[in-house]
MIKEBA-827789 format. One record per atom (N, C-alpha, C): x, y, z. Coordinates in pm, whole numbers, plus 50000, padded with zeros to 5 digits. Example, Ala and Ser with C-alpha at 12.3 -4.5 7.8 and 13.67 -1.06 7.14 Angstrom:
<rs>
513194943150780 512304955050780 513204967050780 512854977550708 513674989450714 512905000350787 
</rs>
This chain:
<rs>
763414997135844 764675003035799 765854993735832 766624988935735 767774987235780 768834987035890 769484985235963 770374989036052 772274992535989 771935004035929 772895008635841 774395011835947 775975010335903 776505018135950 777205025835931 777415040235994 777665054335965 779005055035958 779545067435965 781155071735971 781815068636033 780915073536162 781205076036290 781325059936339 781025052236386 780525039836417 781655032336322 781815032636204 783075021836125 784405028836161 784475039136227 786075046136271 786055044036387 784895033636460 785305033536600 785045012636604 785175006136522 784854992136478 786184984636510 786014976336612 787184965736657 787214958536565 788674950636571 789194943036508 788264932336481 788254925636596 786844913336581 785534922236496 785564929036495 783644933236447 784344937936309 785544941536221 785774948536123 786544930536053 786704915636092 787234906736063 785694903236013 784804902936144 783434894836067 782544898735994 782684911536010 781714922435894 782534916035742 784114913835721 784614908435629 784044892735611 784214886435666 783764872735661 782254871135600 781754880435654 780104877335612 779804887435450 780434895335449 780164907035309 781254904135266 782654901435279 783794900635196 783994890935096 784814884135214 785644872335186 785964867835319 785394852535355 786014849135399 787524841735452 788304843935311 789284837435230 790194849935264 789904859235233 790684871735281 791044874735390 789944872235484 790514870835624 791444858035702 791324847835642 792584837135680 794084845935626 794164852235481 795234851635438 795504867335459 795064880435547 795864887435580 796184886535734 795114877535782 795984876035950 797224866235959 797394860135845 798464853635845 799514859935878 800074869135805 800864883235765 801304889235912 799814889935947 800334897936115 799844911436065 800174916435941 799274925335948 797564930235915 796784920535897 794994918635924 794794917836056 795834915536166 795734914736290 795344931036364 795544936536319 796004951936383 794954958036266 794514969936331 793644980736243 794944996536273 794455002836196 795495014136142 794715025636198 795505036636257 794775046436304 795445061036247 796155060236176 796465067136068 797665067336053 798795072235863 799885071235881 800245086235779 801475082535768 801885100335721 803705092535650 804065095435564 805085093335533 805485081735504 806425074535517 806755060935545 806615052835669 805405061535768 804855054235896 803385049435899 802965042735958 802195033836002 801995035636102 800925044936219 800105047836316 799425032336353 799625022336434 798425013136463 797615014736569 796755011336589 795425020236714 796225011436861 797474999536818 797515000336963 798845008537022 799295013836895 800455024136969 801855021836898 801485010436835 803015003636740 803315017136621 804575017136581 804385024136485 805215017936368 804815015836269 805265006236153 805695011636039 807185008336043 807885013635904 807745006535778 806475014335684 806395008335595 807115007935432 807674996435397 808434996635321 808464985035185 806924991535203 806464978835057 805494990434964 806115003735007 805435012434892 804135012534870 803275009934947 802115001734905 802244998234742 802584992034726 803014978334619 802884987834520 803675002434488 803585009334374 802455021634456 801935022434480 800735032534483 801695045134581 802695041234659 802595053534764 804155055534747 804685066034614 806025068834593 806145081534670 804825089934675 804755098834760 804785101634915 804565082234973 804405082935093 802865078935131 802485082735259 801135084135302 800855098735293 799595098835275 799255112935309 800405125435313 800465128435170 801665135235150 800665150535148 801495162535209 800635177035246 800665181735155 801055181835026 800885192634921 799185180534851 799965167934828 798565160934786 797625166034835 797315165534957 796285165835083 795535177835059 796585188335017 796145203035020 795285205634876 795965198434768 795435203034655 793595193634653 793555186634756 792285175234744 791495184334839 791895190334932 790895198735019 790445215434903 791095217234851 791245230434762 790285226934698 789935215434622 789215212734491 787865207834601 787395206034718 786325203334803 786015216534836 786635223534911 786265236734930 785735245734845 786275241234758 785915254134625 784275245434568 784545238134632 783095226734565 782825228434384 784175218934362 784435220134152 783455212134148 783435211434000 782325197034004 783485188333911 782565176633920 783675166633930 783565165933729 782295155033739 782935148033565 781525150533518 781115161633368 779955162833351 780415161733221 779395150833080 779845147432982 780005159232885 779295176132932 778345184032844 779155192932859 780525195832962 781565205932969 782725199132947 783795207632948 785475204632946 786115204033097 787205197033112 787835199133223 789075205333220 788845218633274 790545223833279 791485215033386 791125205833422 792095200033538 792805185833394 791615178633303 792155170233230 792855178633117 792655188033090 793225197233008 794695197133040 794985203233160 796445205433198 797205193933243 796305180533310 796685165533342 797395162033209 796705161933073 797175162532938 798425164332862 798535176732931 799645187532873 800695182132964 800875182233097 801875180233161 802645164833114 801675158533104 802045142333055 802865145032922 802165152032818 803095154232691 803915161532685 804035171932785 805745182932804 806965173932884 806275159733009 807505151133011 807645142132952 807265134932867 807465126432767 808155131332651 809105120832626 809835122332525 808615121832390 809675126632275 808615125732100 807725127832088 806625124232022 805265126032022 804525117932056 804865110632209 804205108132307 803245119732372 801585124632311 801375132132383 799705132832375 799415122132328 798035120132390 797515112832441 796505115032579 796285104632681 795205106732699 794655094632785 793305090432840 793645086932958 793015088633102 792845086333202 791495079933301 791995065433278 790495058433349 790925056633487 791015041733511 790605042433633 791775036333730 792315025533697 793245009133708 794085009633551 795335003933691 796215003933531 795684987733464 794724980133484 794454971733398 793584980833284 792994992033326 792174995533217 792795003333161 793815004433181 794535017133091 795515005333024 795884991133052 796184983432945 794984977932852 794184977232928 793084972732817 792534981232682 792954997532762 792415005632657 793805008932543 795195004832578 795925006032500 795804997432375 795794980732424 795324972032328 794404977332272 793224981032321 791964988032176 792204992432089 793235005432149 793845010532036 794695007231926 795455000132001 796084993831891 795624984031766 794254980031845 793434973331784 792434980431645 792614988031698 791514998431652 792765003931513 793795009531605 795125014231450 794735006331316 794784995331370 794774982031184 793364977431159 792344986931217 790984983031169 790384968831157 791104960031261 790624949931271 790864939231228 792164944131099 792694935331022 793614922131037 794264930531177 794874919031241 794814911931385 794994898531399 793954897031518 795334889031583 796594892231608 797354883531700 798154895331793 798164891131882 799154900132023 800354894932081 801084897932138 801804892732191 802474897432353 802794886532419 802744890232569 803854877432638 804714884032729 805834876732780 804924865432910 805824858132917 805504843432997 805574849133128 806194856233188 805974857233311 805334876233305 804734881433255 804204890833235 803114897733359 802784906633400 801234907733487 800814923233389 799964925633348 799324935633313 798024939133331 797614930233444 796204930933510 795574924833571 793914921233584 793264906433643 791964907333563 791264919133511 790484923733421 790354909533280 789274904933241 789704891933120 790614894233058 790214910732997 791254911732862 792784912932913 793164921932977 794654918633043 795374911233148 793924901433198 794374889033280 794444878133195 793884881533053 794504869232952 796324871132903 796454885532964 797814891032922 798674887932997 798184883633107 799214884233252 799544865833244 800974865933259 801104848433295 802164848833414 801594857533530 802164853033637 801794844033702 802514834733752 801714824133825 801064826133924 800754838134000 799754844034071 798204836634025 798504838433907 796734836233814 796834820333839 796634813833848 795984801833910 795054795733851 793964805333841 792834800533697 792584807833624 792814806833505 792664807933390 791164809433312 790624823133289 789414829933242 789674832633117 788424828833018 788354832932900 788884849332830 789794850132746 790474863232732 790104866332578 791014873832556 791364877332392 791884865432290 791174870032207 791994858532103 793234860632086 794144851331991 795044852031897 796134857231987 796254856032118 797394853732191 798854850432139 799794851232176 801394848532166 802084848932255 802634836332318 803764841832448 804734840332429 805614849232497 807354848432393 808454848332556 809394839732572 809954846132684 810524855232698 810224862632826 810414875332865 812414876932790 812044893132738 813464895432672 813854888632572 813134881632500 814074874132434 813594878732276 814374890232257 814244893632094 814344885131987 814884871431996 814574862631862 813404857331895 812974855131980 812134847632018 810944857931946 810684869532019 809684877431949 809304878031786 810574879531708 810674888531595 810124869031496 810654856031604 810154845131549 808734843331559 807994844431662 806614846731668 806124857731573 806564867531553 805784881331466 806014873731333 806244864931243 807074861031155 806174849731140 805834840431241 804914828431232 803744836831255 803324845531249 801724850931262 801614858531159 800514852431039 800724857030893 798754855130949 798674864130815 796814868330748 796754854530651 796114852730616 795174847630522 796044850430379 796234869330384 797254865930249 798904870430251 798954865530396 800394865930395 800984873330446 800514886430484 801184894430555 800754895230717 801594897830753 801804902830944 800854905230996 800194895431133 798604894831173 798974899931276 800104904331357 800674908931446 799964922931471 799034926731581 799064941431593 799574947731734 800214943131793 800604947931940 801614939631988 802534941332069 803594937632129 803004941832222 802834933932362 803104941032547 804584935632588 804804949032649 806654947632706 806544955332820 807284945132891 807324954933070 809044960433031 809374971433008 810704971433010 811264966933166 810484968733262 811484961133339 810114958633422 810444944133462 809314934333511 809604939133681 808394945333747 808384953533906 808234935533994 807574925033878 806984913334013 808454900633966 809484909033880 810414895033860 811394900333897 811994916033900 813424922933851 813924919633760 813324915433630 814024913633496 813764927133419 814834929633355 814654938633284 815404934033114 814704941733037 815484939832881 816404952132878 817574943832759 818734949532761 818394961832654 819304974332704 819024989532587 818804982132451 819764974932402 819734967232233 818904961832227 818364954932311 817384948432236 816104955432245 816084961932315 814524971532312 815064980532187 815994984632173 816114994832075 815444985931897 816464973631930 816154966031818 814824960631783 813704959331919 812364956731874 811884969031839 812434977431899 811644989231829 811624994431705 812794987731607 812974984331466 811954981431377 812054968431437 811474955131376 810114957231438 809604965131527 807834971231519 807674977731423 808464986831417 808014999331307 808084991831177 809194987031141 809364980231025 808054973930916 807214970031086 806194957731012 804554967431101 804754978231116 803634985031171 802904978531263 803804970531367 803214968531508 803204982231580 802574979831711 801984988231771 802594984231906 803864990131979 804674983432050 804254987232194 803624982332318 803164990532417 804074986132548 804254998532577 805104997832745 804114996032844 804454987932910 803404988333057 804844994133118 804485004933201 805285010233363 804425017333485 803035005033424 801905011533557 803165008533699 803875002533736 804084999833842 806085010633862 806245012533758 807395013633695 807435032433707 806895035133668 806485050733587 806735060233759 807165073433708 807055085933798 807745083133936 809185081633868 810725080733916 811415067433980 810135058234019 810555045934114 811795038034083 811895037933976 813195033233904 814345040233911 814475055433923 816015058833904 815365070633791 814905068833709 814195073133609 812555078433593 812415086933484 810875091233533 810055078733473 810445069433399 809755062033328 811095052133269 810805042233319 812235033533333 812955032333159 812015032533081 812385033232908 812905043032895 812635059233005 813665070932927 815265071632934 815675060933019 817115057333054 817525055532899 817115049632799 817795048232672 817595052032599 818275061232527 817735073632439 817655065632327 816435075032247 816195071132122 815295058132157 814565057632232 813255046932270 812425055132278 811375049632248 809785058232208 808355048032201 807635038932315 806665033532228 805895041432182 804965032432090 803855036632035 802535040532159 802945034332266 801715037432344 802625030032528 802305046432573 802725038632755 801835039832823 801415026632896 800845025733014 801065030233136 800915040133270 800945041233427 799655038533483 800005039533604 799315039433709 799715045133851 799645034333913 799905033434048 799995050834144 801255051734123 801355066234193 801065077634127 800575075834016 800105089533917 799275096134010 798755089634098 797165094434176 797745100134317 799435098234325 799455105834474 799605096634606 798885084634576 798405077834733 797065081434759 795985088734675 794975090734714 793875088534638 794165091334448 793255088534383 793355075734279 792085072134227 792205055834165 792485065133968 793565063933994 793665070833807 794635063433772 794305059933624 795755056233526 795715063533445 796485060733326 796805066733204 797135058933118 796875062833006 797775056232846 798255067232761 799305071032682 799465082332646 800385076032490 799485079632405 799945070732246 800465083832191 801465080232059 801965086531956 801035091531898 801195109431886 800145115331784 799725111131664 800255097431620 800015093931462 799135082331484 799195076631578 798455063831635 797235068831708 797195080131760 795955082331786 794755085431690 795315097531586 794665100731542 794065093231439 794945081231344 794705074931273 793375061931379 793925057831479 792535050431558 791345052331598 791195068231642 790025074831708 789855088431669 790395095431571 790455112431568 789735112331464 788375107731491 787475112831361 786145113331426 785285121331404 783675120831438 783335110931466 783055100531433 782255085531466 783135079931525 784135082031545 784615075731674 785175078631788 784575096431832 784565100131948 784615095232098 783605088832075 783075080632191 783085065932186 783865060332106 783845045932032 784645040032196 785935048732264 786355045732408 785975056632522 785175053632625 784775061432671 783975054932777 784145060832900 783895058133095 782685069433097 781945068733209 782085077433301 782795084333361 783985077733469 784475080333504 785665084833466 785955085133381 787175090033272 787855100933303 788555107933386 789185117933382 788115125733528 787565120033604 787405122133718 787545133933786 786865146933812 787765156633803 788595158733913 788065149034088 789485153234172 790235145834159 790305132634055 791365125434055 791965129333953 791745136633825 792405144633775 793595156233834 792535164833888 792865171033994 794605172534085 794065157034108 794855152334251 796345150934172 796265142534064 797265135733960 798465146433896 797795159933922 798605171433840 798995181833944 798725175934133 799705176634195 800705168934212 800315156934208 801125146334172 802585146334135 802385147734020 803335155233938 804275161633956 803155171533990 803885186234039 805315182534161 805005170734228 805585169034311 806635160834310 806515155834178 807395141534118 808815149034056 808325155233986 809225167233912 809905180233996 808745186234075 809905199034174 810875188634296 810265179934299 811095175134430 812205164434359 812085160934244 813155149334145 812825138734190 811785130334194 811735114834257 813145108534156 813065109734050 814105098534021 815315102134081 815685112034093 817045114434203 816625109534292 815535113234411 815245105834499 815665092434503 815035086534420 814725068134385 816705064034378 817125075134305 818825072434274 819185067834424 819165074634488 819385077434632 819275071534699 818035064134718 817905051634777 818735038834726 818525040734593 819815025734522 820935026534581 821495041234583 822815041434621 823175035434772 822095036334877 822035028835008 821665013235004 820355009434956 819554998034916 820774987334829 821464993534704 822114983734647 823694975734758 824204985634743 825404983134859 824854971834977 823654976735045 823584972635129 822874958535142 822054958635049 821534941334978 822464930434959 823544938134875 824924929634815 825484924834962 825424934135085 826324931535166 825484919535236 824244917435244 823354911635329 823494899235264 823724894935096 823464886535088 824664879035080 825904882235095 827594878735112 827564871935222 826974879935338 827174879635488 826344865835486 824894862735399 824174852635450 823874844935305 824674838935255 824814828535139 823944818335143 823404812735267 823164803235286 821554807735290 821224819235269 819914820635300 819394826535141 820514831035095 820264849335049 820254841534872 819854834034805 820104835334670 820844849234568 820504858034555 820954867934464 819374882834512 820234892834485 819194899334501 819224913734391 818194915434293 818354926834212 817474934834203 817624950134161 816554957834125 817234968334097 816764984634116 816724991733995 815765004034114 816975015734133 816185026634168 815685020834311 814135025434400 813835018234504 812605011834469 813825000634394 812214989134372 813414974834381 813444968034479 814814955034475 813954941834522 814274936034450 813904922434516 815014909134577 814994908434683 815434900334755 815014882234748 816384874934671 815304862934639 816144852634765 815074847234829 815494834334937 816084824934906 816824820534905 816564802434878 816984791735039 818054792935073 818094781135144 818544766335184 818204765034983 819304752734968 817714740235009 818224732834937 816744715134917 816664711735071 817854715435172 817444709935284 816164717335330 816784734635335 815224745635372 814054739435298 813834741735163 812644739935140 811794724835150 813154710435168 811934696435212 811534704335385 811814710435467 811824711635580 809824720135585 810144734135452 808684738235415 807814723635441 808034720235303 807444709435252 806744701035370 807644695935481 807054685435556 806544699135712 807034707035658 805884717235766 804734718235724 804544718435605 803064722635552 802954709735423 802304698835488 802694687435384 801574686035290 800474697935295 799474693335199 799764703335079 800844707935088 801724716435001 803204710334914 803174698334926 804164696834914 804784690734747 803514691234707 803514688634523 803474702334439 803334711434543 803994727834445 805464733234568 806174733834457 807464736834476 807794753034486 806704762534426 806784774434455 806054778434620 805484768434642 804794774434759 806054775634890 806964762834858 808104763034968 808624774234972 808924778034808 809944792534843 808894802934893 807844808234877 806954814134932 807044814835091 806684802135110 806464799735268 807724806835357 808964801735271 810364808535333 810454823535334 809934830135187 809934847035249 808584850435318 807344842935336 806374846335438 806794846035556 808054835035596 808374832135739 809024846435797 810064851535634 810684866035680 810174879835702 808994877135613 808124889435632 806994890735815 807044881035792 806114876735926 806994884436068 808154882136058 809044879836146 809874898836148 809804897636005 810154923136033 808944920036049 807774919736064 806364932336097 806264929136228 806514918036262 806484912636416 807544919536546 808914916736493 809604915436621 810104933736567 810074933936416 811224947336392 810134962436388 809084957836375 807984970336308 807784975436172 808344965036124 808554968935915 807864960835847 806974966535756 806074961835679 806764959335543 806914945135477 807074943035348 806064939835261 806114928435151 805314921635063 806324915234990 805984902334906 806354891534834 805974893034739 806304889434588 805954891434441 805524874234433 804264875234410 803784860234414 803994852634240 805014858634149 805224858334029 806614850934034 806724843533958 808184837133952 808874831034051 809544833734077 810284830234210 810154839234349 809374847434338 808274849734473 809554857934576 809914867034505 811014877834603 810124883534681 810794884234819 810844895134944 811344910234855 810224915334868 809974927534785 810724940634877 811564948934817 811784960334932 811514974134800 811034976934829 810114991034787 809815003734834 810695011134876 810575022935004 809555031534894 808655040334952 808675053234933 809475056034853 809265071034787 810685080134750 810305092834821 809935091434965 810095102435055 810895094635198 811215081235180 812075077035295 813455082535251 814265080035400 815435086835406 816465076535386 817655079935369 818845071035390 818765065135553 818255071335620 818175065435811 817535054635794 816085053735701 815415046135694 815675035135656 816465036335498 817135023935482 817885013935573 818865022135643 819905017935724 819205011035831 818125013735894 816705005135951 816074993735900 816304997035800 815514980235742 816164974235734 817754975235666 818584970135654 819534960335771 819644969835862 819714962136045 818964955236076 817754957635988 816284948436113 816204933535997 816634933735865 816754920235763 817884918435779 819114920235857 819764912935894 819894901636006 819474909836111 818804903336222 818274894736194 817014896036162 816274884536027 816684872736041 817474875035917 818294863335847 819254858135905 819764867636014 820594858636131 820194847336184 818864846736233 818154835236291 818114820936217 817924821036129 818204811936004 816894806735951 816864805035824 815574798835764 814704791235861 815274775835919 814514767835979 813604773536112 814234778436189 813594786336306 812754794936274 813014804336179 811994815336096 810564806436075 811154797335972 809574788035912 809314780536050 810224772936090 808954767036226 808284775936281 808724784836333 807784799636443 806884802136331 807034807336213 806044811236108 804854803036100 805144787736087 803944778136061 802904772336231 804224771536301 803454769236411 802044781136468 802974792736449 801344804836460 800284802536369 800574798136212 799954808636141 799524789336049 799544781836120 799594764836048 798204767936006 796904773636024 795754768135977 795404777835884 796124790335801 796234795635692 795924788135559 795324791435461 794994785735368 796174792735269 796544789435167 797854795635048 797194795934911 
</rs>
């Protein structure tokens, strides 16, 4: 027999024995690059809210949202309650040969807050598969007829082939065989688009174009497109029967200010929106896609092609379940007021941080509690990277990197605050609360990244590299 291990035994697993169990079954690559951080160093002994329990007694204000997944927090009690309810009662989960009243009402709730006839959805697993399954569809709308897409230059909509051929954040590094008939347009730039849809002709001339991907507002850049011009692609889609798709897996169910950062401008409607992330609570792995009743039915609403898209796991029933407390909780409690709330502390107080420290602070923007903080430093900071870490010194993004690793390193260390970096573009110090942290909270992070940045770039990155020099990037 094996020497298997139990529950009991991995909830009682030291750091050293839970690093090499990784090394030998993981990655060993994974373990250089989260002890870097400071936080792979420490194991977690449970958290609740915007805290962080660590088994040696620290308690860590976390404030990187888990990167989209936790708008609710940790272990939020109504979640918690509705996941023990659906165990107790022992439902059954996903059987192909019955209905689910939990995807039934998951359904309905999605199409009573959505604007128009935004109101039919599918729920897999990852918001890459809920972009992948949007493209199908859209694919599927023009019967095949047309074979070109289109997708912004600094874009992420997944890691999956088909929407890691979509994604051109420079995160992606290598480059895997994807979808055909690709188009990249820079981000926002409506001539640019409507010139690509225009150079992509059939055989006899007409529009090979079947999909547009648009982040209305990019979570790994802080770019966002202007009301006009989204209004105006949304023209010039319909016009030529593209199939226009929102990604707000990262975006969606208030984080923005908004329940879905596109409902800020009235009279916007895609043909098909993507979520994710917090649809599930903090607890379950669910996305969604939720297309125009005319686009569905014309793609898939016929007998033979019932099952033409279709999981196992599809609609899951406690992650169903879980998703339509979710909700429940997004809406009675107002996250986007929430999310308002935090801007109203977060923005002021960014602007003030980066006045006070010019010399560190490039510009810093965002939207609701999602802001990114961009470093710079100035050519002296980053040759200083450069000849700290000199086998780095022919990529120019890694310097700015290295400079907000030095800052992140330095809150989880000396302050107790957990961030993350957008490894896309210009690689912002990410601040992302919850939308169950408080205004106190802010005013905490905010004291503890000042402090920070008081110290000054150079001292930050020397202490940063001297610990953490045999890290791989």
């Amino acid at each position: 027999m094996p020497q298997l291990i139990g529950l009991d035994e991995a909830e009682q697993l030291s750091t050293a024995q839970v690093h090499e169990l990784y090394r030998a079954h993981v990655s060993r690559s994974q373990v250089s690059l989260m002890t870097t951080f400071g936080f792979g160093r420490e194991l977690v002994e449970c958290a609740e809210g915007v805290w962080i329990h660590l088994r040696d007694g620290r308690r860590i204000l976390d404030f990187s949202g888990g990167v989209g997944v936790l708008n609710h927090g940790h272990n939020h009690p109504r979640i918690l309650a509705a996941r023990q309810r659906y165990a107790q009662q022992g439902r059954m989960e996903v059987h192909k040969g019955f209905f689910s009243p939990y995807l039934a009402a998951l359904s309905h709730n999605v199409a009573a807050l959505l604007p128009g006839d935004l109101s039919v959805s599918y729920f897999p697993n990852s918001g890459a598969e809920a972009n992948e399954g949007a493209i199908k569809m859209a694919y599927k709308f023009h019967g095949g007829r047309r074979n070109t897409i289109l997708r912004a230059d600094i874009s992420f909509h997944g890691k999956t082939l088909g929407a890691g051929s979509l994604t051109g954040s420079s995160e992606n590094s290598f480059r895997f065989p994807g979808l055909p008939g690709i188009v990249v347009y820079p981000y926002g730039d409506l001539a640019a688009v409507c010139a690509a849809v225009d150079a992509a002709r059939t055989p006899e001339g007409g529009c090979d174009v079947y999909a547009i991907m648009v982040e209305p507002f990019s979570a790994s850049t802080m770019r966002h497109w202007s009301a006009e011009d989204l209004l105006a692609l949304q023209r010039f889609c319909r016009e030529r029967d593209i199939i226009m798709i929102f990604d707000e897996i990262y975006t969606g169910w208030g984080k923005t200010g908004s329940l879905f950062y596109f409902m800020r401008h009235e009279g916007l409607l895609p043909d098909i929106l993507t979520y994710s992330k917090s649809l599930g609570g903090g607890k379950a792995s669910i996305s969604g896609y939720t297309a125009r009743e005319p686009i569905f039915r014309r793609a898939y609403d016929r007998m033979a092609d019932v099952i033409l898209h279709s999981t196992t796991y599809y609609g899951f029933g406690e992650e169903t379940a879980t998703a339509v407390a979710a909700i429940d909780v997004v809406v009675g409690d107002d996250y986007p007021a929430r999310a308002r709330a935090l801007e109203a502390v977060l923005r002021p107080g960014l602007e003030r941080l980066a006045k006070a420290h010019p010399d560190v602070v490039g510009r810093v923007a965002g939207a609701g509690a999602l802001w990114g903080v961009f470093l710079d430093g100035g050519p002296g900071v980053l040759d200083l990277a450069g000849r700290l870490m000199p086998g780095f010194r022919h990529d120019p993004q890694f310097r700015t990197k290295l400079i907000t690793l030095s800052v992140i390193a330095h809150l989880f260390r000396e302050h107790g605050i957990m961030t993350y970096y957008s490894p896309n573009a210009d690689n912002p110090l990410m601040v992302a609360p919850s939308l169950v942290a408080t205004a106190d909270d802010v005013e905490r992070f905010l004291t503890a990244l000042d402090a920070t940045l008081s110290r000054g770039l150079p001292r930050l990155l020397a202490s940063f590299v001297r610990e953490r020099v045999t890290s791989r990037w």
